[in-house]
C-alpha positions, 0 to 999 in steps of 0.5 A: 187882257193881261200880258205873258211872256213866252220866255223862250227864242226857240220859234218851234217853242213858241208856237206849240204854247201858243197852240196850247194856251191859246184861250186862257185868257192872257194876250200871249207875247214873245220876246221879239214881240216886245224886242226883249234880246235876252238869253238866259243859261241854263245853269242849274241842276234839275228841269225846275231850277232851269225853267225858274231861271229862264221865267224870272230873267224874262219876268225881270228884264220885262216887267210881265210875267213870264212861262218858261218851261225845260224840257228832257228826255229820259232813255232808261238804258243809258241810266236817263241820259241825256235828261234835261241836257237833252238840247246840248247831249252832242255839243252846244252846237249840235244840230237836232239831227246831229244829236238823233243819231248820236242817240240811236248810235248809242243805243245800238243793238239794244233791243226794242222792249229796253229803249223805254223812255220819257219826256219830261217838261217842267214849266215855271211860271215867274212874276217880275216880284220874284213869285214862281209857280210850277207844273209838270208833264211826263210822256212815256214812250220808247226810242225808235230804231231809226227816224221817222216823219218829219213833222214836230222837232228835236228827237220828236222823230225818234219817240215812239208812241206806246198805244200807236207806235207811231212817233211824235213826228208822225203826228201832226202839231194838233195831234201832238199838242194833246199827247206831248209832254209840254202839253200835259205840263201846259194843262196845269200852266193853264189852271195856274194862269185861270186862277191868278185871273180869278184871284185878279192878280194877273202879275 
């Protein structure tokens, strides 16, 4: 079976792709995996410069392909912020709670139908050769007035579901990995994944 890599240290990360991907068969690795220390900066300015960043370093340093994907969210009444600066909105330091409530303390007072929002991921598909594949997932939703559950991670408590109302941290893994923004983007991962297996040029 031919080898990915899941170009991310985020564990969280890791395992929702695994949960995604499981099946389509590539033997799904991780850097610790193959002892691969690498940490790439995410230096450019749009989620698929990102992700193509992250995918071709991991590709590289690896010698196997490499999924890498980068992720934002959009709140539309504060003109999109934080978008794909969503991981470092309170500081490179920030904890996800630390950044949460700086989110709700800025949309404080602003009422229910202008807290629209998405989620967006972008994943990049890299080949050590320097062949990159892309594929996009957008999730609607609104921010809520305060956190609730706690499952899921990042502002995943304070995303609120338009059909349920519920958060993504009030779903559970199986749930999520349905509806979420990096699931929509793994679906098409996947069909680029099945193909190169068709086309028999794994790498």
């Amino acid at each position: 079976m031919p080898q990915l890599l899941l170009a991310t240290n985020n564990l969280h990360k890791a395992a929702e792709l695994r949960a995604i991907l499981g099946g389509c068969g590539w033997e799904l690795l991780t850097p610790a995996e193959i002892g691969l220390a690498l940490d790439v900066e995410e230096s450019g300015g749009t989620y698929a410069e990102n992700a193509s960043l992250k995918a071709l370093a991991f590709a590289r340093a690896s010698g196997l392909p490499a999924l890498a994907d980068d992720s934002g969210l959009e709140v539309d009444a504060l003109g999109g912020e934080p978008g794909f600066r969503a991981a470092r909105f309170a500081g490179p330091a920030a904890t996800d709670e630390e950044r949460r409530r700086l989110l709700l303390l800025r949309l404080q007072g602003v009422p229910r139908e202008r807290r629209t929002a998405r989620f967006r991921t972008v994943i990049a598909i890299g080949a050590p050769d320097g062949d990159v594949a892309f594929s996009e997932g957008v999730l609607e939703g609104r921010i809520a007035e305060s956190e609730r559950g706690d499952g899921g991670f990042g502002y995943d408590p304070i995303f609120e579901l338009h059909e349920s109302g519920r958060t993504l941290g009030e779903l559970t893994s199986e749930e999520k990995n349905v509806v979420s923004h990096r699931a929509l983007a793994a679906q098409g991962a996947r069909r680029l994944l099945e193909d190169r297996l068709r086309a028999g040029a794994p790498a």
